[in-house]
DRENSEGU-152713 format. One record per residue: residue number from 1; y, x, z of N, C-alpha, C in turn. Coordinates in Angstrom, 3 decimals. Atoms other than C-alpha are relative to their C-alpha. Layout:
BEGIN
<num = NUM npy = Y npx = X npz = Z capy = Y capx = X capz = Z cpy = Y cpx = X cpz = Z>
...
This chain:
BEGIN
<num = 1 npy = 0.083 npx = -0.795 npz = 1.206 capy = -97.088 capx = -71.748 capz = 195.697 cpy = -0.660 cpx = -0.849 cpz = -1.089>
<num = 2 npy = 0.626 npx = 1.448 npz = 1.279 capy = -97.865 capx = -73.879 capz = 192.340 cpy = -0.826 cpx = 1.062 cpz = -0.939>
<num = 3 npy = 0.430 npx = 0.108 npz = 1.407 capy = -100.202 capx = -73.267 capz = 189.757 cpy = 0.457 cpx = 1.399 cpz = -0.870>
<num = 4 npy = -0.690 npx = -1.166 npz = 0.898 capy = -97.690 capx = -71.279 capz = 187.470 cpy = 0.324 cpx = 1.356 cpz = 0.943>
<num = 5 npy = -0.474 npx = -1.342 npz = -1.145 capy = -96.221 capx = -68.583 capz = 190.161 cpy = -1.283 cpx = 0.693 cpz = -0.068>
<num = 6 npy = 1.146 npx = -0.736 npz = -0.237 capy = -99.978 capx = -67.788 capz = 190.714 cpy = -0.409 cpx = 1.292 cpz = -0.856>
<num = 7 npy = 0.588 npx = -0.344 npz = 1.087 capy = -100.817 capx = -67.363 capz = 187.474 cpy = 0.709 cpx = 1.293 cpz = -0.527>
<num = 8 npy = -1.407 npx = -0.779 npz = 0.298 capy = -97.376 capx = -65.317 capz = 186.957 cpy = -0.747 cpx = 1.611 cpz = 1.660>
<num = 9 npy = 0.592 npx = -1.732 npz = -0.556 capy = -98.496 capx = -62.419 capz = 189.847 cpy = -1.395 cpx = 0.198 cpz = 0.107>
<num = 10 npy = 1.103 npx = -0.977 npz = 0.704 capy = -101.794 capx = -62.282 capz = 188.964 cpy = 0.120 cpx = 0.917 cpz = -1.182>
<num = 11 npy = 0.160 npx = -0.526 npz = 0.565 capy = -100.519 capx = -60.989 capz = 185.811 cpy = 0.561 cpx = 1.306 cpz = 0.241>
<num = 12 npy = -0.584 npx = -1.111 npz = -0.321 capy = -98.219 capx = -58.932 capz = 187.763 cpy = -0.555 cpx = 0.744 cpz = 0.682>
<num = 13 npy = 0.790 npx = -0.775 npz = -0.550 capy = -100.430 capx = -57.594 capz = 189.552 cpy = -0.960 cpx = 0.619 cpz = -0.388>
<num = 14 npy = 0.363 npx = -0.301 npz = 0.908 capy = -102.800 capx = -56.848 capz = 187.102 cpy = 0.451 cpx = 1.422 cpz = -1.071>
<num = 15 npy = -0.560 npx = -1.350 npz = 0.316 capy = -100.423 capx = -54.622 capz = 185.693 cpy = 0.569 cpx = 1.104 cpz = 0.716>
<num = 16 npy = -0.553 npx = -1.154 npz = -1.347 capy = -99.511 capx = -53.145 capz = 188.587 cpy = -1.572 cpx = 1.136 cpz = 0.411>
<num = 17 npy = 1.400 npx = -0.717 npz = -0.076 capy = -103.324 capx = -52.226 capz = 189.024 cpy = -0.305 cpx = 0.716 cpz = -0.931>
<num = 18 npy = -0.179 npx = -0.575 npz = 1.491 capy = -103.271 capx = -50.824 capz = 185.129 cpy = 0.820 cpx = 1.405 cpz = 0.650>
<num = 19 npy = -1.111 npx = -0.775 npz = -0.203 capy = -100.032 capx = -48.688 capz = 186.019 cpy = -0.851 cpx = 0.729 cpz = 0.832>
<num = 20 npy = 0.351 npx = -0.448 npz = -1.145 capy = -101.256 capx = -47.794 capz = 189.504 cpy = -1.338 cpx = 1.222 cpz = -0.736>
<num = 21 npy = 1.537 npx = -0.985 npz = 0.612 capy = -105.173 capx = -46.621 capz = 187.879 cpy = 0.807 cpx = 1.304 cpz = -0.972>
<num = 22 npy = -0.006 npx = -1.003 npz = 1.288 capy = -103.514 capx = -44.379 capz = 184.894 cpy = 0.765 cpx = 1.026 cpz = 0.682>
<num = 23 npy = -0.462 npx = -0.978 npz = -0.982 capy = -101.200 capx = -42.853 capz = 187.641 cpy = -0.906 cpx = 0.878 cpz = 0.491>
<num = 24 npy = 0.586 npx = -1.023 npz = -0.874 capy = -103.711 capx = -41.902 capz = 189.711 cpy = -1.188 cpx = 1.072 cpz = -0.599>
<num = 25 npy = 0.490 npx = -1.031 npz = 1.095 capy = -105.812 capx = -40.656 capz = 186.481 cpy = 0.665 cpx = 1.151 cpz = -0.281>
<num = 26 npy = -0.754 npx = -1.245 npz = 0.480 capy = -103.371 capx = -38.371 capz = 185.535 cpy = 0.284 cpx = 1.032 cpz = 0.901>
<num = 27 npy = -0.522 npx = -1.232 npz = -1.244 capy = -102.625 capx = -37.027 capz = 189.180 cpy = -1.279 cpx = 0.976 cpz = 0.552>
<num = 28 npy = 1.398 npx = -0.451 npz = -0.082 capy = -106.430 capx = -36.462 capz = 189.363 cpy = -0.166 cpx = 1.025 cpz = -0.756>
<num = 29 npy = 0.086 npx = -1.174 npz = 1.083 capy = -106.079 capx = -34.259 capz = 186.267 cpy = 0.844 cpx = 1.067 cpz = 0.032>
<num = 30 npy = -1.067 npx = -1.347 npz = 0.223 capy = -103.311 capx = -32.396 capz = 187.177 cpy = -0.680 cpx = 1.018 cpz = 1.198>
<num = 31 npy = 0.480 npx = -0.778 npz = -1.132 capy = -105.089 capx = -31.439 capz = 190.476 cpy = -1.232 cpx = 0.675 cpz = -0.048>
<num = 32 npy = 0.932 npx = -0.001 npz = 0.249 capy = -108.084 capx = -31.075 capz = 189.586 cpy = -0.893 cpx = 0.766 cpz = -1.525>
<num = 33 npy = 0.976 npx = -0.536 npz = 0.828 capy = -108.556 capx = -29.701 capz = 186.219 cpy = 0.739 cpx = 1.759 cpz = -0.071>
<num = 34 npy = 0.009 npx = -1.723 npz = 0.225 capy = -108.149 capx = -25.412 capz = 185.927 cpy = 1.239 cpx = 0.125 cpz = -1.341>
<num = 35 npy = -1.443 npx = 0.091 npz = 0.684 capy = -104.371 capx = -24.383 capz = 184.334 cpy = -0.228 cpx = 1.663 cpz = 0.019>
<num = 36 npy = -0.033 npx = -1.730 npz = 0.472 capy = -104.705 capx = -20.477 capz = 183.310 cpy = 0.071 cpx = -0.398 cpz = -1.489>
<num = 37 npy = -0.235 npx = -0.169 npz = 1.368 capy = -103.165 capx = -20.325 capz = 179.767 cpy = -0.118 cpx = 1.337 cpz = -0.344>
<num = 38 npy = -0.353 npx = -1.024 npz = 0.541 capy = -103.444 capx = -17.411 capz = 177.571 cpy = -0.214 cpx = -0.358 cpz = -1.630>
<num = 39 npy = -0.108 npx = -0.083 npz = 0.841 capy = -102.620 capx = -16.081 capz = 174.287 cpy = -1.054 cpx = -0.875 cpz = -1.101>
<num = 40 npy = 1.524 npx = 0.643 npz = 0.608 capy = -106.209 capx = -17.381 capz = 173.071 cpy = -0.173 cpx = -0.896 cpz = 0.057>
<num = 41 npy = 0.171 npx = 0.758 npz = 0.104 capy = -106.140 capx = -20.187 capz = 173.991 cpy = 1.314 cpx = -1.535 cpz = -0.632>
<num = 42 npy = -0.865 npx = 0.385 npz = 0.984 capy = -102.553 capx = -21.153 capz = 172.787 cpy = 0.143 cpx = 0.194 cpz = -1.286>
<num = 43 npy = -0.207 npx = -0.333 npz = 1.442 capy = -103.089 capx = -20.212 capz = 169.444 cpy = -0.607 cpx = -1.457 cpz = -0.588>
<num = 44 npy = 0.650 npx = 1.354 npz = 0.873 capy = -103.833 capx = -23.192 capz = 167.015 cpy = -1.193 cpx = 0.075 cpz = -0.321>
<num = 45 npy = 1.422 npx = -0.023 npz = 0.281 capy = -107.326 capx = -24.001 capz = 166.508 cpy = -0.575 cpx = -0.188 cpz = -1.379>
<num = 46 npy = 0.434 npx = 0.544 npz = 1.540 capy = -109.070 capx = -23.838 capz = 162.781 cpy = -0.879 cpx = 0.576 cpz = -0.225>
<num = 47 npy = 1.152 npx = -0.213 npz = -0.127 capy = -112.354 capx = -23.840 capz = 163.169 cpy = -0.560 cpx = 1.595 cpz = -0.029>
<num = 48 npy = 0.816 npx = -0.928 npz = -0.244 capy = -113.131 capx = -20.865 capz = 164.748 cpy = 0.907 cpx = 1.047 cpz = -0.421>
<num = 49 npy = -0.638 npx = -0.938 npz = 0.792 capy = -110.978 capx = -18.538 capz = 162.175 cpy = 1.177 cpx = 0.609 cpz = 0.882>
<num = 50 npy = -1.495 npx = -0.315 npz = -0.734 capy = -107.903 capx = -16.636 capz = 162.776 cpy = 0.665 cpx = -1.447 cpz = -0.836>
<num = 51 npy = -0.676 npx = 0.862 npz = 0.562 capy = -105.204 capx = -19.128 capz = 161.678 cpy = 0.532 cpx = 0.511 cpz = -1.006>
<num = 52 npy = 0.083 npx = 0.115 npz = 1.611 capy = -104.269 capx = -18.771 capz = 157.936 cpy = 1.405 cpx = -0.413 cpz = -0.437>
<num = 53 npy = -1.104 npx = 0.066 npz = 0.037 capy = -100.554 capx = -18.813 capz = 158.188 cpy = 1.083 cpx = -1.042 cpz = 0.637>
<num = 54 npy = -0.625 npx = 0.638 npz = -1.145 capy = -97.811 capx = -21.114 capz = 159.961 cpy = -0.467 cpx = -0.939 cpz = 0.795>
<num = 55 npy = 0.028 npx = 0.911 npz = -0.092 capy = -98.798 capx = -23.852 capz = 161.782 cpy = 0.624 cpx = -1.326 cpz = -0.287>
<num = 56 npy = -0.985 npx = 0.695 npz = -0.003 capy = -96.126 capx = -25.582 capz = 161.213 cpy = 0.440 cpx = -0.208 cpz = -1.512>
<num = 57 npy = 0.382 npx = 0.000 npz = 1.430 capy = -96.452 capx = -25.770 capz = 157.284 cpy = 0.255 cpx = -2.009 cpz = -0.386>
<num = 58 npy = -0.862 npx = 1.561 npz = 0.167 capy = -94.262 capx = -29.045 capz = 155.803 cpy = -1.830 cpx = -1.002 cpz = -1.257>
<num = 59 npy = 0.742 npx = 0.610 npz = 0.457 capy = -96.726 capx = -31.417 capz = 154.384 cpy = 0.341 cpx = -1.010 cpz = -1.409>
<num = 60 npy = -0.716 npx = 0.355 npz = 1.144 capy = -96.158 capx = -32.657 capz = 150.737 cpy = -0.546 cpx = -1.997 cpz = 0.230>
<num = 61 npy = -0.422 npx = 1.461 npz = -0.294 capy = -94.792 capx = -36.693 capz = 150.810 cpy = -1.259 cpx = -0.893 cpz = -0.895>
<num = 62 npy = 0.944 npx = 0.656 npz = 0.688 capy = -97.425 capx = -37.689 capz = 148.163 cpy = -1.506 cpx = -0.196 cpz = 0.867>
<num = 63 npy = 1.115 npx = 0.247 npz = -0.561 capy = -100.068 capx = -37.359 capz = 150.731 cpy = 0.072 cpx = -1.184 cpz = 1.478>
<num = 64 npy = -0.050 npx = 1.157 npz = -0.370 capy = -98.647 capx = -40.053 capz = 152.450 cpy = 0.248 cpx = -1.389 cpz = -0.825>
<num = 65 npy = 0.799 npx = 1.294 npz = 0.762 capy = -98.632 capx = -42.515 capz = 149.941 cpy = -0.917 cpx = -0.416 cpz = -0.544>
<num = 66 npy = 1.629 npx = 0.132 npz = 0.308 capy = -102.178 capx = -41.939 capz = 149.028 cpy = -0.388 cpx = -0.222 cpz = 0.876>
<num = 67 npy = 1.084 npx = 0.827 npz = -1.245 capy = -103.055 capx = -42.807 capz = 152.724 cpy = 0.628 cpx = -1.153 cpz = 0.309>
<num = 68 npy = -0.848 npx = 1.406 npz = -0.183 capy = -100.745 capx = -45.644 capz = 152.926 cpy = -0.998 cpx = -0.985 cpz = -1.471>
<num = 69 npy = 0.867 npx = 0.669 npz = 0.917 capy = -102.697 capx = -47.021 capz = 149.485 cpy = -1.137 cpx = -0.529 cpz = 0.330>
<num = 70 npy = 1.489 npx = 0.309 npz = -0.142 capy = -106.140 capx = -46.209 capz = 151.152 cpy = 0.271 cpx = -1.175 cpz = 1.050>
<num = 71 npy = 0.195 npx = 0.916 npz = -1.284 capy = -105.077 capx = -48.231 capz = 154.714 cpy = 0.035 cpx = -1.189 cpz = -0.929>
<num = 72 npy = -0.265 npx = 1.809 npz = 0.591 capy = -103.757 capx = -51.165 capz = 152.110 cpy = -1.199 cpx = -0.632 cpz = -0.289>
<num = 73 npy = 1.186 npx = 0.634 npz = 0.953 capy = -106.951 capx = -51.447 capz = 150.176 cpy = -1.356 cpx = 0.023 cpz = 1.166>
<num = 74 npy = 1.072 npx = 0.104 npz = -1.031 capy = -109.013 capx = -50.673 capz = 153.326 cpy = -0.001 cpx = -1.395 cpz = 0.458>
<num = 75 npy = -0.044 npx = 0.808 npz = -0.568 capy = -107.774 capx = -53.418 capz = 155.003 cpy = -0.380 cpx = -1.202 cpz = -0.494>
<num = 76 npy = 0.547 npx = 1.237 npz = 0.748 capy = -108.119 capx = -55.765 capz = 152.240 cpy = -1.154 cpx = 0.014 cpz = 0.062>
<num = 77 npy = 1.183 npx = 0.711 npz = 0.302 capy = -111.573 capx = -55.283 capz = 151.867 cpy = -0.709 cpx = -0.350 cpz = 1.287>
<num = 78 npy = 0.201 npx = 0.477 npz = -1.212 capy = -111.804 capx = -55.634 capz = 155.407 cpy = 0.047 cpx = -1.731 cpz = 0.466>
<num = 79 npy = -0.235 npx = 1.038 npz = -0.008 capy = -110.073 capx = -58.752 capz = 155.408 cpy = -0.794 cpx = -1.233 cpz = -1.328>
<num = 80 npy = 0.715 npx = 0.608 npz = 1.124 capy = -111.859 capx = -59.996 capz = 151.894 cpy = -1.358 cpx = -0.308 cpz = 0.738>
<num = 81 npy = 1.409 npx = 0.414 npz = -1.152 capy = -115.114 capx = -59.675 capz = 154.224 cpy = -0.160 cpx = -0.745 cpz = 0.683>
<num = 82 npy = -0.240 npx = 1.422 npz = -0.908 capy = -114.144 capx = -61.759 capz = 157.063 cpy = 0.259 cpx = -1.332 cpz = -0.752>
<num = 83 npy = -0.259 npx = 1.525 npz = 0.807 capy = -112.951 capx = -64.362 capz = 154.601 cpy = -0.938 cpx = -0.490 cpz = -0.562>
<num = 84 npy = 1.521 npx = 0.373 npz = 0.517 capy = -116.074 capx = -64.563 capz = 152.641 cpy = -0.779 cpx = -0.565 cpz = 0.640>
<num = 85 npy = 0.982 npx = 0.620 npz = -1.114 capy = -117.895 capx = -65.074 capz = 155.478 cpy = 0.025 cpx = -1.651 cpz = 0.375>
<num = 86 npy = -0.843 npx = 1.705 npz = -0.286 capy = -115.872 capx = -68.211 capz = 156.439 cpy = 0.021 cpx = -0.827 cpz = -1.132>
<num = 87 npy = -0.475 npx = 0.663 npz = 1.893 capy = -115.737 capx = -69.660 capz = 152.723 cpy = -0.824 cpx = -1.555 cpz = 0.061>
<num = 88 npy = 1.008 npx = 1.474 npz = 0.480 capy = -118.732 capx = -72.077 capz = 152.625 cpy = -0.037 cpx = -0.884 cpz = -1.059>
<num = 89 npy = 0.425 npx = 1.115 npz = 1.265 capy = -118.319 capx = -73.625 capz = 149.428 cpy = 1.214 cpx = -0.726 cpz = 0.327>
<num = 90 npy = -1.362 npx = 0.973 npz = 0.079 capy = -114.245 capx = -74.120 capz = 150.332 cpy = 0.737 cpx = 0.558 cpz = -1.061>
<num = 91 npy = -0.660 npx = -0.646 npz = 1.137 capy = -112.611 capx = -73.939 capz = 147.232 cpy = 1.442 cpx = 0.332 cpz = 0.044>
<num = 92 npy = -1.265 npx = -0.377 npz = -0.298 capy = -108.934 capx = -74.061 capz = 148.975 cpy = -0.117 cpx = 1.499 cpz = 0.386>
<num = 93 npy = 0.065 npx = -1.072 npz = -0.354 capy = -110.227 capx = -70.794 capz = 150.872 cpy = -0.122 cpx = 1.110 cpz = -0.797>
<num = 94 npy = 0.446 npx = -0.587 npz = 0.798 capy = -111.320 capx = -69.600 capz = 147.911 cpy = 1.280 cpx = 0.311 cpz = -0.929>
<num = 95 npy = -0.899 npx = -0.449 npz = 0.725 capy = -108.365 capx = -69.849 capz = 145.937 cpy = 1.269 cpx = 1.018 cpz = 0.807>
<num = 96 npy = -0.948 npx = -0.767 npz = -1.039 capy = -106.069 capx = -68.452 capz = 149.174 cpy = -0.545 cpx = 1.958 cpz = -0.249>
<num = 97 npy = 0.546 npx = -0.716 npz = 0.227 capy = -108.688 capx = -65.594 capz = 148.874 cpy = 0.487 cpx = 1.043 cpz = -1.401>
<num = 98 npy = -0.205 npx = -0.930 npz = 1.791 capy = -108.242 capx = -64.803 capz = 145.056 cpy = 1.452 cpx = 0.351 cpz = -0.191>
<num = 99 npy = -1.303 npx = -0.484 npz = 0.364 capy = -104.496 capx = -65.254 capz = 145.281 cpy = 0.444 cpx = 1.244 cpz = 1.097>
<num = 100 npy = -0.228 npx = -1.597 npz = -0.588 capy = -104.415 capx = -62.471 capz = 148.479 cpy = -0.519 cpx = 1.607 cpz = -0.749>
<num = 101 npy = 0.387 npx = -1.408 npz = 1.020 capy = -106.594 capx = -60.248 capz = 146.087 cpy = 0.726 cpx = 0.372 cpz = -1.246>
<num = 102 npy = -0.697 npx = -0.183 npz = 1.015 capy = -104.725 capx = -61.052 capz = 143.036 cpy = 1.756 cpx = 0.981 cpz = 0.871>
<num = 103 npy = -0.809 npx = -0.512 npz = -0.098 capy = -101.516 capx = -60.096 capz = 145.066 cpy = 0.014 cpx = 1.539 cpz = 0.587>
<num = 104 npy = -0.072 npx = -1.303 npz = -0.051 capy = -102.616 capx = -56.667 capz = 146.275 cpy = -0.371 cpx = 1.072 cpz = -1.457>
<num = 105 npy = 0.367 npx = -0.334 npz = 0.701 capy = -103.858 capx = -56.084 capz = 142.852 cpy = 1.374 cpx = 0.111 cpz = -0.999>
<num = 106 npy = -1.550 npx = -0.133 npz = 0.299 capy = -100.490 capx = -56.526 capz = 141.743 cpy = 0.751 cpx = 0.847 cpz = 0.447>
<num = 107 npy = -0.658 npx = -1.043 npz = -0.750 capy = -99.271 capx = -54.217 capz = 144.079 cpy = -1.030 cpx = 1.512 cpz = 0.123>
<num = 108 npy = 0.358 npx = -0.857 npz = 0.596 capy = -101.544 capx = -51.829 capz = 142.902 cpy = -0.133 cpx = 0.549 cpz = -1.049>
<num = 109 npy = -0.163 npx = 0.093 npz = 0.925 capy = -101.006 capx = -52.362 capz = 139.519 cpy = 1.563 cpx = 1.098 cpz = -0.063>
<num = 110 npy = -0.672 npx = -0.253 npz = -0.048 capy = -97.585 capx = -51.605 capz = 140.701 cpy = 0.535 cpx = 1.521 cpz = -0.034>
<num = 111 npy = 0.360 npx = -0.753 npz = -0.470 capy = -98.395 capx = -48.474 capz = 142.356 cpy = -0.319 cpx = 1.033 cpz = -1.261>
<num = 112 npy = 0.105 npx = -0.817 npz = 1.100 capy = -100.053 capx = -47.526 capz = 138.990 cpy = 1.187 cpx = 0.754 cpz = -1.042>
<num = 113 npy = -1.196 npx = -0.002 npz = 0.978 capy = -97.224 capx = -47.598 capz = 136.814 cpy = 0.944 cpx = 0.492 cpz = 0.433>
<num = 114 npy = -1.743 npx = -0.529 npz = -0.342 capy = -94.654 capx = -46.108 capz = 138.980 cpy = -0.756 cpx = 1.328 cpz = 0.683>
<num = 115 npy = 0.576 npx = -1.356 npz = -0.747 capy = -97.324 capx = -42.753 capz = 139.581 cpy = -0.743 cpx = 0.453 cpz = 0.863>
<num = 116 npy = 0.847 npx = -0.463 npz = -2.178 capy = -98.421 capx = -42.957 capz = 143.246 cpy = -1.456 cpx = 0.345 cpz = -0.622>
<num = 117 npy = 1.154 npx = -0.554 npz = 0.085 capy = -101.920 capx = -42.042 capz = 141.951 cpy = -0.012 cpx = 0.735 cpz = -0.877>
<num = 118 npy = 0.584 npx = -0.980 npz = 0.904 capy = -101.357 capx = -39.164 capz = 139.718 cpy = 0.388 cpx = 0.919 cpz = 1.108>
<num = 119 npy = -0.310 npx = -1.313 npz = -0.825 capy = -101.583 capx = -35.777 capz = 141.545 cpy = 0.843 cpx = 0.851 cpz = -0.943>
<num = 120 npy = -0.767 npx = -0.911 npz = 0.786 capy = -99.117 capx = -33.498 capz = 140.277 cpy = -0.278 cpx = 1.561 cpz = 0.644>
<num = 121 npy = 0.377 npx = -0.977 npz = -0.886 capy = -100.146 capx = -29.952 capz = 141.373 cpy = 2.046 cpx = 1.215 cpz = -0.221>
């Protein structure tokens, strides 16, 4: 057996141990945890209240491009952080830096001008 093969069913095995564990998690839960449904406890949960009309209530599209904006700009300043850190007085990093900020700033600029941040009620 060489080297590679080894290396090759440890990983298979590995996942076989993964697979195997989440199996036997789940069979643990089916046996094991208490299954009596009722009305009360199928009803949708909202904090406590009765529920406050369908559940099932369509969700207006603008409130996904206001969280698609926040993940963008989250991430940047996520990523603006880590980079900073690393910088040291490199002015290539530095300009890579300004031109990733300049280009989301552009694409928020973008964003401006074509609405995505006005609420329309």
């Amino acid at each position: 057996m060489t080297a590679g093969s080894s290396a090759v069913l440890f990983v298979v095995g590995l996942a076989a141990a993964t697979v195997g564990f989440v199996l036997v998690v789940f069979l643990a839960n089916r046996l094991l945890a208490p299954h009596n449904p009722n009305p009360e406890k199928d009803a949708p949960y909202e904090c406590g209240m009765e529920p406050a009309g369908a559940p099932w209530a369509r969700v207006n599209v603008r409130f996904a491009s206001i969280a698609l904006l926040f993940v963008l700009f989250d991430v940047e300043a996520v990523l603006l952080f880590a980079v900073a850190t690393r910088l040291r007085g490199s002015i290539a990093g530095l300009v890579e830096a300004a031109v990733f900020a300049a280009l989301l700033a552009l694409g928020l600029f973008y964003a401006w001008r074509k609405g995505a941040l006005e609420w329309r009620s």
